[in-house]
Biopython code that builds the backbone (N, CA, C, O; Angstrom):
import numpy as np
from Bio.PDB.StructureBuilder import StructureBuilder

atoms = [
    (1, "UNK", "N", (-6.003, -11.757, 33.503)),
    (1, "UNK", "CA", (-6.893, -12.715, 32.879)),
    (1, "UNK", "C", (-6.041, -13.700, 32.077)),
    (1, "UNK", "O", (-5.005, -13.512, 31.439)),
    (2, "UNK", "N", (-6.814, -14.879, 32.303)),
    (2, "UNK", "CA", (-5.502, -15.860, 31.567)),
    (2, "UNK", "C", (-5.836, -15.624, 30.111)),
    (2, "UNK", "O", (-6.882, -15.124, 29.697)),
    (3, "UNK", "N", (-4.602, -16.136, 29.234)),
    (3, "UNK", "CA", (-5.031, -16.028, 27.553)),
    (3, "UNK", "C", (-5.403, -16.801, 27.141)),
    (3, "UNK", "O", (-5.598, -16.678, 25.932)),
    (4, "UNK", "N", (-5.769, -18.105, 27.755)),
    (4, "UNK", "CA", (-6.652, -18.960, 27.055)),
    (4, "UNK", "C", (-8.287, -18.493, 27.133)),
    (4, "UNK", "O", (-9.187, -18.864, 26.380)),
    (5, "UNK", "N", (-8.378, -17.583, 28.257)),
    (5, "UNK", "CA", (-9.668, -17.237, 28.291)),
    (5, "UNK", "C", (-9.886, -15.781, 27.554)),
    (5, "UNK", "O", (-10.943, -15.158, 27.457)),
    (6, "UNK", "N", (-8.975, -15.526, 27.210)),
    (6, "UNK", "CA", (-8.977, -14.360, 26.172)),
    (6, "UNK", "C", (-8.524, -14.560, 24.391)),
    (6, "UNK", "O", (-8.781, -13.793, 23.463)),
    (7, "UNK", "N", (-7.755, -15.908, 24.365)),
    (7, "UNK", "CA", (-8.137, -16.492, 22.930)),
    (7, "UNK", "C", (-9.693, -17.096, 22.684)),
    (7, "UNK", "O", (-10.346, -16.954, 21.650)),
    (8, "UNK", "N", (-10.140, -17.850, 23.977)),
    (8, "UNK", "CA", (-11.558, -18.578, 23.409)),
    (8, "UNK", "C", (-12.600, -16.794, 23.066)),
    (8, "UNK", "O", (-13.098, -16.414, 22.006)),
    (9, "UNK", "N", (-12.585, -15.958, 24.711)),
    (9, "UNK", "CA", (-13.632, -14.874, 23.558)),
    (9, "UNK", "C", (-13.517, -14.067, 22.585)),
    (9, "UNK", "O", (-14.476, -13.434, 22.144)),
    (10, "UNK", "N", (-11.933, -13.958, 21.971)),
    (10, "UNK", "CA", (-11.436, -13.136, 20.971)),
    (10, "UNK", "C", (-12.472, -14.195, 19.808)),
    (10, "UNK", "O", (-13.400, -13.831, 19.086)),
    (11, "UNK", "N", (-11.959, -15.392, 19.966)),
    (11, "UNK", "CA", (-13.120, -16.420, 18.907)),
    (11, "UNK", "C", (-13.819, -15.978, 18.584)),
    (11, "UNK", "O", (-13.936, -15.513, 17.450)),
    (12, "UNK", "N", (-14.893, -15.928, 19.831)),
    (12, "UNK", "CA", (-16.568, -15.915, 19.969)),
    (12, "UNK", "C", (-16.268, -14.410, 19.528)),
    (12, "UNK", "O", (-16.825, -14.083, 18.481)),
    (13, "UNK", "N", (-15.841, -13.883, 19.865)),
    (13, "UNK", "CA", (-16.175, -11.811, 19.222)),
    (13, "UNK", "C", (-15.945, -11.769, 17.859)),
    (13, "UNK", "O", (-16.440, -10.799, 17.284)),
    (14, "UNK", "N", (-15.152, -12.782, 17.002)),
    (14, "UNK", "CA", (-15.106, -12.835, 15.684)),
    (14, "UNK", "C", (-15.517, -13.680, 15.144)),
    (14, "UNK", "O", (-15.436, -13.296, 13.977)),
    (15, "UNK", "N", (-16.073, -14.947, 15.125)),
    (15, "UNK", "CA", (-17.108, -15.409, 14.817)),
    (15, "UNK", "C", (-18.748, -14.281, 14.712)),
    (15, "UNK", "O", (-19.424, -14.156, 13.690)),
    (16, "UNK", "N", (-19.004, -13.682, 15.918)),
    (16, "UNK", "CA", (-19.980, -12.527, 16.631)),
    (16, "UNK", "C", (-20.216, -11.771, 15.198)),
    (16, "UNK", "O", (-21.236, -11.604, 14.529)),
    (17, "UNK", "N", (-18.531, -11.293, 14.955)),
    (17, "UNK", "CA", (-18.811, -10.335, 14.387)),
    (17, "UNK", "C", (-18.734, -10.778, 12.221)),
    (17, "UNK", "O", (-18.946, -10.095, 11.219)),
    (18, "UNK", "N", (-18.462, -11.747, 12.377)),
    (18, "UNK", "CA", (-18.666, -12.512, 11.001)),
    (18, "UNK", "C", (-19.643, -12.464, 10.360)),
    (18, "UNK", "O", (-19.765, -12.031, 9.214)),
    (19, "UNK", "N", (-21.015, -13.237, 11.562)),
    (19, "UNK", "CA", (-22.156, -13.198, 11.408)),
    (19, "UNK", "C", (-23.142, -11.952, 11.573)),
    (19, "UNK", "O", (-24.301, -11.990, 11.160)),
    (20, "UNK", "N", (-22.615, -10.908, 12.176)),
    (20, "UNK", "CA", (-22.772, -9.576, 12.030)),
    (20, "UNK", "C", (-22.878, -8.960, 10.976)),
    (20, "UNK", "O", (-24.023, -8.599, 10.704)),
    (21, "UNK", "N", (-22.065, -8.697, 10.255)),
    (21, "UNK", "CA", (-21.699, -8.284, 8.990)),
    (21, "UNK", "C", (-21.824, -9.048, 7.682)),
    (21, "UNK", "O", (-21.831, -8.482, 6.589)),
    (22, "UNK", "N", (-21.924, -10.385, 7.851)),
    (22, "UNK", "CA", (-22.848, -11.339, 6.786)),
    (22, "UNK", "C", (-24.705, -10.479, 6.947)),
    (22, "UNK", "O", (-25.297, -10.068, 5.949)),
    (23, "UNK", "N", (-25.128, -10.412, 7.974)),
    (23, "UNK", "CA", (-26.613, -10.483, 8.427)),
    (23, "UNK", "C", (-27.006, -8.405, 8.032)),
    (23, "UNK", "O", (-28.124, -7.902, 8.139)),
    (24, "UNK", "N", (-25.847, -7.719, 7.645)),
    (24, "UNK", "CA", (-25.850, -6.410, 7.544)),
    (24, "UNK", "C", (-25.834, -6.243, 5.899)),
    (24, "UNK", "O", (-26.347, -5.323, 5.262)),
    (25, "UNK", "N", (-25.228, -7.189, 5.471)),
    (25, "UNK", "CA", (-24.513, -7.611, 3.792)),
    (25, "UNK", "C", (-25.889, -8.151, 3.347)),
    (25, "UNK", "O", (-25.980, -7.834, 2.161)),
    (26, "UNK", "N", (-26.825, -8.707, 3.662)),
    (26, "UNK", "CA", (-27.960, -9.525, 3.518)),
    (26, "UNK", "C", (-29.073, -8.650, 3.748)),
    (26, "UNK", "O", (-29.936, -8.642, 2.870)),
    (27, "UNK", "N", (-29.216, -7.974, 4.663)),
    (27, "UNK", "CA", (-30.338, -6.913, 4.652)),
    (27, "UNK", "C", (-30.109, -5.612, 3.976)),
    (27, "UNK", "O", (-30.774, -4.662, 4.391)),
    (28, "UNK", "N", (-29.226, -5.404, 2.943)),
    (28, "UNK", "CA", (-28.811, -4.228, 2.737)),
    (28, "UNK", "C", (-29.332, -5.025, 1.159)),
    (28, "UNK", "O", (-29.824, -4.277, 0.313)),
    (29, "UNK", "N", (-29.224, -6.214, 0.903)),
    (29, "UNK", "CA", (-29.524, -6.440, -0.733)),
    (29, "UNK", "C", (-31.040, -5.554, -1.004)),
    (29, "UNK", "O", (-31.730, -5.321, -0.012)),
    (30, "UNK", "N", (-31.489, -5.105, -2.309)),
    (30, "UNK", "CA", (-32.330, -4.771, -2.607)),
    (30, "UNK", "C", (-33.964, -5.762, -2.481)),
    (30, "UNK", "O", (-34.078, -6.943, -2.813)),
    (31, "UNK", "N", (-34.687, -5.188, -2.116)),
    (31, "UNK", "CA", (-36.223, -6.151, -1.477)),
    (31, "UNK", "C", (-36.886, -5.888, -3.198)),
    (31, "UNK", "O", (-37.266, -4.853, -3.746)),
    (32, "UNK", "N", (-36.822, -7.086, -3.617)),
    (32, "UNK", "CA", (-38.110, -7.482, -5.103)),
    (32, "UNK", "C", (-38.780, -8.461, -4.233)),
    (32, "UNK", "O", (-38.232, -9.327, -3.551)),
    (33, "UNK", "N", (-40.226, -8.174, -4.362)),
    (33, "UNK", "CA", (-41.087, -9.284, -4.021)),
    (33, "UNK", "C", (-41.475, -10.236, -5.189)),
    (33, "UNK", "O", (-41.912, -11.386, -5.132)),
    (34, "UNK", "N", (-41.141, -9.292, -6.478)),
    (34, "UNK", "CA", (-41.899, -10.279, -7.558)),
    (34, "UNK", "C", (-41.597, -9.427, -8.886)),
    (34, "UNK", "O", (-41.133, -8.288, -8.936)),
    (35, "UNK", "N", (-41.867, -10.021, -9.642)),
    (35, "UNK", "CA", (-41.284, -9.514, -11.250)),
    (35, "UNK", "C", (-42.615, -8.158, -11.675)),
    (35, "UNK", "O", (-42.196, -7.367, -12.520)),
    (36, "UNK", "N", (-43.512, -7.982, -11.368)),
    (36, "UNK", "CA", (-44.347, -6.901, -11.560)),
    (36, "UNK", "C", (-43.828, -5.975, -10.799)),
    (36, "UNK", "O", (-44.162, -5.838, -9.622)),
    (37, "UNK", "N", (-42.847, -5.146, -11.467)),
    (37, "UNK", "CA", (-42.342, -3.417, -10.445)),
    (37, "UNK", "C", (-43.530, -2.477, -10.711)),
    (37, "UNK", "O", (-43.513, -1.512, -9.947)),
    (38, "UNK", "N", (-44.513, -2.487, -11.542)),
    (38, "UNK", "CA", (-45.541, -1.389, -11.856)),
    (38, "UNK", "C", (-46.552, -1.553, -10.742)),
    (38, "UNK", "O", (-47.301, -0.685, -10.294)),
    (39, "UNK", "N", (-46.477, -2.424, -10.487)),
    (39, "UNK", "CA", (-47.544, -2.279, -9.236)),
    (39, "UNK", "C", (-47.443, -1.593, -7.862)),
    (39, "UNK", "O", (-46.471, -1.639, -7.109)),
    (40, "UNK", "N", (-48.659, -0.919, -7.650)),
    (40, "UNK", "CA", (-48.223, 0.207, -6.751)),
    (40, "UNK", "C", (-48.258, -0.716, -5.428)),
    (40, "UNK", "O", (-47.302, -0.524, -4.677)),
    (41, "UNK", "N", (-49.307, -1.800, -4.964)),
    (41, "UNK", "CA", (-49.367, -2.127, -3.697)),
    (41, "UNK", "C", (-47.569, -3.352, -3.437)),
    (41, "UNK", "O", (-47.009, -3.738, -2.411)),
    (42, "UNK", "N", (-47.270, -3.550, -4.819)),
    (42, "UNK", "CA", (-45.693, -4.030, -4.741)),
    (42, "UNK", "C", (-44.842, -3.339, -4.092)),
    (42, "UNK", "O", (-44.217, -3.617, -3.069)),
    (43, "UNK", "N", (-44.842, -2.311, -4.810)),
    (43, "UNK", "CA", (-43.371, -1.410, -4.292)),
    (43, "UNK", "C", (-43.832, -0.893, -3.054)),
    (43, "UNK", "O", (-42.981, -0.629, -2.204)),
    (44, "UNK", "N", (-45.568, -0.616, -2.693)),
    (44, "UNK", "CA", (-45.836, -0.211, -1.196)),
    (44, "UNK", "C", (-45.239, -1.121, 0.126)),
    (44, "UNK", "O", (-44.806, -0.733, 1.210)),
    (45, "UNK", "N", (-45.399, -2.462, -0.417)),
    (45, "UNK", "CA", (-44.710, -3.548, 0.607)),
    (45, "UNK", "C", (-43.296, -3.617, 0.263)),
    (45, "UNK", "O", (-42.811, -4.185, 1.242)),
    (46, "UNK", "N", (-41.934, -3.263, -0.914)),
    (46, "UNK", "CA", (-40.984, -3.358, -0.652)),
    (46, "UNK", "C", (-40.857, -2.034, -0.163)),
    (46, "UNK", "O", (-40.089, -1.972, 0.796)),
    (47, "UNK", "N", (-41.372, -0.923, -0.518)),
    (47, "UNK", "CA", (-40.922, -0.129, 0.758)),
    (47, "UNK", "C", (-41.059, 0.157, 1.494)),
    (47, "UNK", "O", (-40.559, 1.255, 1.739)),
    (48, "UNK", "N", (-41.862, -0.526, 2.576)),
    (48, "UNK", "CA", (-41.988, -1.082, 3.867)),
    (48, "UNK", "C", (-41.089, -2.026, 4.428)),
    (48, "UNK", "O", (-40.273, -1.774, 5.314)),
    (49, "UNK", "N", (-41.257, -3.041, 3.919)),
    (49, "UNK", "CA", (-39.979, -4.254, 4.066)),
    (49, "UNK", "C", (-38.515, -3.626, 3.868)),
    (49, "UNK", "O", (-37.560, -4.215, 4.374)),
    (50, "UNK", "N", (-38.331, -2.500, 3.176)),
    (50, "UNK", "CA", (-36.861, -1.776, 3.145)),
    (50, "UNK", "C", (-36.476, -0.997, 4.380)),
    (50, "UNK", "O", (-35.328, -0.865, 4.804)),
    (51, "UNK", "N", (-37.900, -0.353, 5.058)),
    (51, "UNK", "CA", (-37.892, 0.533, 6.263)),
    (51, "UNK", "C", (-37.773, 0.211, 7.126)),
    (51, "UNK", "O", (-37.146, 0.885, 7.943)),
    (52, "UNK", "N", (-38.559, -1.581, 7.600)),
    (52, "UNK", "CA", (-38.022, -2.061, 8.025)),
    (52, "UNK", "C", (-36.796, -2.829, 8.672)),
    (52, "UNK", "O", (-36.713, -3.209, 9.840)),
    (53, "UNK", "N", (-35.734, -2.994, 7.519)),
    (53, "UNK", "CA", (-34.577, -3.279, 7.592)),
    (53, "UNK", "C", (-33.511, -2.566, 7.700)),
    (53, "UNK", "O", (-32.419, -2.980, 8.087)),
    (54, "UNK", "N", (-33.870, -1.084, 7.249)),
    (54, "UNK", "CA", (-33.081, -0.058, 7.638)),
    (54, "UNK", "C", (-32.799, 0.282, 9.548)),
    (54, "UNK", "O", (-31.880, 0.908, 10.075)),
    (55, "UNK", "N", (-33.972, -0.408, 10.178)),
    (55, "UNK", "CA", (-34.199, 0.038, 11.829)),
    (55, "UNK", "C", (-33.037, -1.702, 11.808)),
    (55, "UNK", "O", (-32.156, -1.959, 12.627)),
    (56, "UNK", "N", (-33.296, -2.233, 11.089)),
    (56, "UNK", "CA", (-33.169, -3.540, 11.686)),
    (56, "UNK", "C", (-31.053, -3.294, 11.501)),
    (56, "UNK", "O", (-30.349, -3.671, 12.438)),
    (57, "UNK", "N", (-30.605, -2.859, 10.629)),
    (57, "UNK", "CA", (-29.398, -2.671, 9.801)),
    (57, "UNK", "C", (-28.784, -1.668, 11.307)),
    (57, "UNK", "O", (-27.792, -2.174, 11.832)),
    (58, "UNK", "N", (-29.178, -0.673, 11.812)),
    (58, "UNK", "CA", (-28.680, 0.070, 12.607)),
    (58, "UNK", "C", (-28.654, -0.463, 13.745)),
    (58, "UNK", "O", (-27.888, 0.084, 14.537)),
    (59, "UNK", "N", (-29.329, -1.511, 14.188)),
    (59, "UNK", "CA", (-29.390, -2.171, 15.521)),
    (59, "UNK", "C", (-28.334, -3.124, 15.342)),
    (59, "UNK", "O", (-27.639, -3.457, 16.302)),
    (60, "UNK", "N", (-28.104, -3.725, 13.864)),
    (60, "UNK", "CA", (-26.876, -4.663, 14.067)),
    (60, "UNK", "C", (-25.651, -3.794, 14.019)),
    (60, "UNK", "O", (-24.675, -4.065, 14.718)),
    (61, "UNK", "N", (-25.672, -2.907, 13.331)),
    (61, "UNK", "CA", (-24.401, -1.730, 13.116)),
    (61, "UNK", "C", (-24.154, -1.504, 14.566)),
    (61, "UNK", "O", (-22.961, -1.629, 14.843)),
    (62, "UNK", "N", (-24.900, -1.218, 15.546)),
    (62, "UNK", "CA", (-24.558, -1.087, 16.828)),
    (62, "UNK", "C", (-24.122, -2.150, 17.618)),
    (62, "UNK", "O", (-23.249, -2.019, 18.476)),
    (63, "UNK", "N", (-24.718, -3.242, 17.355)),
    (63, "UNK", "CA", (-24.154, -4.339, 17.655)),
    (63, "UNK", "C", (-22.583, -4.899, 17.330)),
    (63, "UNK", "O", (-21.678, -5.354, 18.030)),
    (64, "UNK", "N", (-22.754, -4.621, 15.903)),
    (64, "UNK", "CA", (-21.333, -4.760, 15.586)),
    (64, "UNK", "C", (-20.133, -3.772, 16.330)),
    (64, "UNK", "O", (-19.048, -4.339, 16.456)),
    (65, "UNK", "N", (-20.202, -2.474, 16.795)),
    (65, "UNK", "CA", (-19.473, -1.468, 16.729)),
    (65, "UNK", "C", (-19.029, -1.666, 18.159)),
    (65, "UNK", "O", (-17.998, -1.216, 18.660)),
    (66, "UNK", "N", (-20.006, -2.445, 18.778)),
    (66, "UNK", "CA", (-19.526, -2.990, 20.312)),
    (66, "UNK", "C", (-18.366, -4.282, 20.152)),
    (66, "UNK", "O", (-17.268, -4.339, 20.706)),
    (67, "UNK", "N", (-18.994, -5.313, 19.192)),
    (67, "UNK", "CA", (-17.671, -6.399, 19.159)),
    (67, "UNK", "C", (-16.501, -5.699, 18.601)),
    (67, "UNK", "O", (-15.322, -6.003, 18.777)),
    (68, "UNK", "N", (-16.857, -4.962, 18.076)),
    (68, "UNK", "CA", (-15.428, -4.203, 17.316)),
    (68, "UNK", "C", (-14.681, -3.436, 18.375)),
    (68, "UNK", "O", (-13.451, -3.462, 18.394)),
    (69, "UNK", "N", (-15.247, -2.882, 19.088)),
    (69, "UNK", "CA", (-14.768, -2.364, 20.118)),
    (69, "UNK", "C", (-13.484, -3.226, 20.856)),
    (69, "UNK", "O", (-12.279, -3.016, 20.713)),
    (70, "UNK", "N", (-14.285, -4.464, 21.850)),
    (70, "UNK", "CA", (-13.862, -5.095, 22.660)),
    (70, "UNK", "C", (-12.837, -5.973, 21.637)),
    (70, "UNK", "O", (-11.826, -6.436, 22.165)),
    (71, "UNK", "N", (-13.007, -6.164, 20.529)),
    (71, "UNK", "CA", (-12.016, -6.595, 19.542)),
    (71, "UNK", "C", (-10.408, -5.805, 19.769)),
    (71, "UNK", "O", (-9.328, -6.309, 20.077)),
    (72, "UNK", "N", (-10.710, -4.650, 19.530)),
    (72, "UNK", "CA", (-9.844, -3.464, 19.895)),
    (72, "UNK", "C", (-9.046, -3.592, 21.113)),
    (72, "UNK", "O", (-7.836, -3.403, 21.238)),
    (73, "UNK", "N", (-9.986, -3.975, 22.077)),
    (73, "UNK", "CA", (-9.322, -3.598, 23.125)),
    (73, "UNK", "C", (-8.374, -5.208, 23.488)),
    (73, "UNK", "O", (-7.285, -5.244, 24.060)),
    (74, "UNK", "N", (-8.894, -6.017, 23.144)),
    (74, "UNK", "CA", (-8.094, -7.001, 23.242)),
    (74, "UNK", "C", (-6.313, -7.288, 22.385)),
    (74, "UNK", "O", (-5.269, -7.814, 22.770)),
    (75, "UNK", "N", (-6.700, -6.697, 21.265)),
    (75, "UNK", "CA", (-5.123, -6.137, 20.967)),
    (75, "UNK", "C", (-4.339, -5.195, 21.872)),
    (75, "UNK", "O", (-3.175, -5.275, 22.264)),
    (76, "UNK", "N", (-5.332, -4.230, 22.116)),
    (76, "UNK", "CA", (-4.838, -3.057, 23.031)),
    (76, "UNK", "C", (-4.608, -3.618, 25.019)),
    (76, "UNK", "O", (-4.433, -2.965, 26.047)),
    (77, "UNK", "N", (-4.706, -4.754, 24.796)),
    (77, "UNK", "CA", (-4.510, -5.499, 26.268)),
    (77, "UNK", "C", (-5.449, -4.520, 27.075)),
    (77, "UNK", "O", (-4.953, -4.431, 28.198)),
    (78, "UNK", "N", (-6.296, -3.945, 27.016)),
    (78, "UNK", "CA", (-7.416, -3.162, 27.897)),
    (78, "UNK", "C", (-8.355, -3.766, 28.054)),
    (78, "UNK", "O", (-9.260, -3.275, 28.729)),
    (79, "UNK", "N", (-8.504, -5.211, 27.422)),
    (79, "UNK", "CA", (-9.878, -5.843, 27.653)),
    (79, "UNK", "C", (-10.104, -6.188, 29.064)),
    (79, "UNK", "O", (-9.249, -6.437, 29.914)),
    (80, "UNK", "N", (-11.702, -6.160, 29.214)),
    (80, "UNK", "CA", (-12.303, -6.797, 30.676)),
    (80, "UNK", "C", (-11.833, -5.657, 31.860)),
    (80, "UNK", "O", (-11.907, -5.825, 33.077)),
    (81, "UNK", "N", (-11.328, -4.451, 31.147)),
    (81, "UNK", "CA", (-11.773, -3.567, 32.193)),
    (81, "UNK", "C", (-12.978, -2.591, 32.146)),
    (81, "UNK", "O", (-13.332, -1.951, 31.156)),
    (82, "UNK", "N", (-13.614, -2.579, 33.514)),
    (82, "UNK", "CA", (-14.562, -1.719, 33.149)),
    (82, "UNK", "C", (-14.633, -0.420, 32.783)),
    (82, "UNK", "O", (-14.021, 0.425, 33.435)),
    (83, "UNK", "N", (-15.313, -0.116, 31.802)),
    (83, "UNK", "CA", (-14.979, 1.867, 31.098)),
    (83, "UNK", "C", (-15.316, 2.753, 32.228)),
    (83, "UNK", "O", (-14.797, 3.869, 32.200)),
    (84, "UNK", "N", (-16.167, 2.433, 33.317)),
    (84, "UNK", "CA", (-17.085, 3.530, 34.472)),
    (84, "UNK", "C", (-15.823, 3.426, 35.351)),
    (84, "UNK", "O", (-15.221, 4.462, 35.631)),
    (85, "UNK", "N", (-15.389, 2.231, 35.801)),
    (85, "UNK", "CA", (-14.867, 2.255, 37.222)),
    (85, "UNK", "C", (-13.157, 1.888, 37.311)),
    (85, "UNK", "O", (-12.504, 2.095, 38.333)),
    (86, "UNK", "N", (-12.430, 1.158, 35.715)),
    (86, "UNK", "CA", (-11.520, 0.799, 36.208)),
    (86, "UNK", "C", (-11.721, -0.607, 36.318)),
    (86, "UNK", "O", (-11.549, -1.243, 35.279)),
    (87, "UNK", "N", (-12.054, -1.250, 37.366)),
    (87, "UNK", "CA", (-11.961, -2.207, 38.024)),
    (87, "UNK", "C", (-12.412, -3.560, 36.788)),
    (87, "UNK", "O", (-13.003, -3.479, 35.711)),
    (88, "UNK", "N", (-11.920, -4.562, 37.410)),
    (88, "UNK", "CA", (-11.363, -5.937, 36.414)),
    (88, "UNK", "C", (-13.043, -6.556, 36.379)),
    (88, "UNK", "O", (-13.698, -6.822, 37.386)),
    (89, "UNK", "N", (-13.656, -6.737, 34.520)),
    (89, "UNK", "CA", (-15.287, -7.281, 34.907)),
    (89, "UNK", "C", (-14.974, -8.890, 35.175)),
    (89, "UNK", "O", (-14.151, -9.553, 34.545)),
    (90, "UNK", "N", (-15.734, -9.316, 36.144)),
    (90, "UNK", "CA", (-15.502, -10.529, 35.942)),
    (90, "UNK", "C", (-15.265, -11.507, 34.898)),
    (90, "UNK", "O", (-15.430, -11.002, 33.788)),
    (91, "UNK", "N", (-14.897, -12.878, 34.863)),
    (91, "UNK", "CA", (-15.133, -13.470, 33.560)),
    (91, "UNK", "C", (-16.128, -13.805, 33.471)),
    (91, "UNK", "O", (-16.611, -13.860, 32.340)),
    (92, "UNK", "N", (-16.881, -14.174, 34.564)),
    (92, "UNK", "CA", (-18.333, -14.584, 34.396)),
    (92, "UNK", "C", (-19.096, -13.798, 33.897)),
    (92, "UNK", "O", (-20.068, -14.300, 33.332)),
    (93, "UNK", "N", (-18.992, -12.500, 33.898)),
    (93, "UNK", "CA", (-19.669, -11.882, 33.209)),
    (93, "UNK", "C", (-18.976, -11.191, 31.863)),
    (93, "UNK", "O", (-19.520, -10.385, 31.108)),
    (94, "UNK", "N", (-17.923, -11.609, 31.788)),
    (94, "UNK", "CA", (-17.489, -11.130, 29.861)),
    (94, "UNK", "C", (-17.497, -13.049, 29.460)),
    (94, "UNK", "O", (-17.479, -13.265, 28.249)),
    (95, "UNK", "N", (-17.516, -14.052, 30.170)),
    (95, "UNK", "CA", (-17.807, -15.095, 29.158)),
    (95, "UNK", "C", (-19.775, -15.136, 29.137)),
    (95, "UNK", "O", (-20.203, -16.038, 28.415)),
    (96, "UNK", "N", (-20.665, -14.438, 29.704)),
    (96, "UNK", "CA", (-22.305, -14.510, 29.593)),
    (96, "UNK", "C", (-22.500, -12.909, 28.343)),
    (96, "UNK", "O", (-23.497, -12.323, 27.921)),
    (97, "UNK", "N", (-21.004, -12.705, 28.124)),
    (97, "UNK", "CA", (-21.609, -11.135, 27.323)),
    (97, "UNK", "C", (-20.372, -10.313, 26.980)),
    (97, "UNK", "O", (-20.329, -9.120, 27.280)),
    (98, "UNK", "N", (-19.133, -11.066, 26.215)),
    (98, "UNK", "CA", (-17.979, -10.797, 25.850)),
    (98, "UNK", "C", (-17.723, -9.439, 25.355)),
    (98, "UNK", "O", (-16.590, -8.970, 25.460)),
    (99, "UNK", "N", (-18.951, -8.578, 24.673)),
    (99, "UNK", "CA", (-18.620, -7.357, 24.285)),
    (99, "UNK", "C", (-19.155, -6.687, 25.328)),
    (99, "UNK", "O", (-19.798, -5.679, 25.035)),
    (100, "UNK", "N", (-19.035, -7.054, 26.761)),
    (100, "UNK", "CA", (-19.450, -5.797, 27.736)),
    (100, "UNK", "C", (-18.365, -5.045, 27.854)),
    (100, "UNK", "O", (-17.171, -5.335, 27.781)),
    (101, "UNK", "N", (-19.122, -3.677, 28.117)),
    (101, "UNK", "CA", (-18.399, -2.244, 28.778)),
    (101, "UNK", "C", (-17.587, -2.383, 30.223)),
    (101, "UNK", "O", (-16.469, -2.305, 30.733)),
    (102, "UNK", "N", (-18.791, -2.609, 30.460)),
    (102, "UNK", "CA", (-19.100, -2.035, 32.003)),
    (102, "UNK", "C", (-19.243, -3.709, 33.117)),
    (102, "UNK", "O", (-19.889, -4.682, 32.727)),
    (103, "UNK", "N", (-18.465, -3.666, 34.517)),
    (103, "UNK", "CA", (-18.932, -4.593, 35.337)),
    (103, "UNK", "C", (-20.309, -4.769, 35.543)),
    (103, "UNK", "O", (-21.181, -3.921, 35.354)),
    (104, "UNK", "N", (-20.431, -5.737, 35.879)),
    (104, "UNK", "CA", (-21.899, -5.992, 36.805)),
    (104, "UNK", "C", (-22.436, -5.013, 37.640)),
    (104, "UNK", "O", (-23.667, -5.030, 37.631)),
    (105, "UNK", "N", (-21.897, -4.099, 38.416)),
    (105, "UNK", "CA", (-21.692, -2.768, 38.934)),
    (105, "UNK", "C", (-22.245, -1.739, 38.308)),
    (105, "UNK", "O", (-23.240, -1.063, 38.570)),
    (106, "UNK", "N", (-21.479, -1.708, 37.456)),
    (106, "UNK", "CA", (-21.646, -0.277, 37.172)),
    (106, "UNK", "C", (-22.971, -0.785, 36.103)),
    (106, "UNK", "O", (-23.862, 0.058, 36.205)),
    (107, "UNK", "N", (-23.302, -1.718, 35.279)),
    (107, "UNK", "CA", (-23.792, -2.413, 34.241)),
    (107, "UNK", "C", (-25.580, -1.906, 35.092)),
    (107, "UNK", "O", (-26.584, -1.451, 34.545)),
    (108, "UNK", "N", (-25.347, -2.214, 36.435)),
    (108, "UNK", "CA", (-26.739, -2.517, 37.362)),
    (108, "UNK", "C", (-26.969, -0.506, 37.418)),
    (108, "UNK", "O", (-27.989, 0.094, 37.077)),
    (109, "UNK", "N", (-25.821, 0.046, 37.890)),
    (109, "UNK", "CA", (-26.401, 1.678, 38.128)),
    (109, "UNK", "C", (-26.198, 2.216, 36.519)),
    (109, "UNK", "O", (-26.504, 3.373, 36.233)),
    (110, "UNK", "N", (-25.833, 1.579, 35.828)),
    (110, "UNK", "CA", (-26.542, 2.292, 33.933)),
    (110, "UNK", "C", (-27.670, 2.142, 33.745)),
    (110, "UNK", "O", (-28.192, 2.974, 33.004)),
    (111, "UNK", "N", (-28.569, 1.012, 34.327)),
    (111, "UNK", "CA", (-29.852, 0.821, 34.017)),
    (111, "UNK", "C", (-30.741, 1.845, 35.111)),
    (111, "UNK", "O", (-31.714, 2.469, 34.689)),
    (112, "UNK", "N", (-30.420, 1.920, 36.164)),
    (112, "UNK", "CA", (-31.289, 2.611, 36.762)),
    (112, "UNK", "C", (-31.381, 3.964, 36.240)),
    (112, "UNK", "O", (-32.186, 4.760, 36.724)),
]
sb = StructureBuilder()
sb.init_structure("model")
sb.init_model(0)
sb.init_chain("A")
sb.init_seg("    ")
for serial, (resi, resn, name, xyz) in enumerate(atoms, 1):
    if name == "N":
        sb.init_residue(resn, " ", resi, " ")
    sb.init_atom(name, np.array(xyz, "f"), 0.0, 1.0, " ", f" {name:<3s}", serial, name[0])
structure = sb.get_structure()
C-alpha cells in the first residue's frame, strides 16, 4: 500500500479518534437540568438522561477501541490486512471505512 495512502487514513483515524474522545469527555460531564436538585421529577430525568449516555459512552468506547486498533496496526506495518483471511483489504474499502478488520469477504460471511 502506498504511504501516501496510509498517511492520508492515519489522518482521518486521528482526527476519528480526537472527536471520539472529545464526544466521550462530554457525555461523561455530570447532567443538571436546572438549579432545583430537590425535585424528584428533576433528578428522575437526569437520571434517565445519565442512562442514557452511559449506552451512548460504550458505543463510542467501542468505536474508539477500533480506531485505536487500526492506529496500532499502522505503526505495526500490519495495516489493511484482513484479521479472518490474511489477504490485502482493498483500499476502497479501508478509504469507505479505515478502521475495518476484515475484507469485503470475509466482512460479507461475518454478517451472515
Amino acid at each position: 500500500m502506498e504511504k501516501e495512502l496510509i498517511e492520508k487514513l492515519k489522518t482521518q483515524l486521528k482526527e476519528k479518534e480526537a472527536k471520539l474522545l472529545g464526544q466521550i469527555t462530554e457525555l461523561k460531564k455530570p447532567v443538571d437540568m436546572g438549579s432545583d436538585v430537590d425535585s424528584f421529577d428533576e433528578e428522575t430525568d437526569e437520571a434517565t438522561e445519565y442512562s442514557a449516555h452511559l449506552g451512548m459512552i460504550d458505543s463510542l468506547k467501542k468505536s474508539l477501541e477500533r480506531v485505536q486498533d487500526a492506529l496500532t496496526k499502522i505503526e505495526a506495518e500490519g495495516y489493511g490486512i484482513c484479521e479472518a483471511c490474511s489477504s490485502p483489504i482493498s483500499e476502497e474499502h479501508l478509504l469507505a471505512d479505515p478502521e475495518t478488520r476484515l475484507c469485503k469477504d470475509c466482512k460479507l460471511k461475518e454478517r451472515k
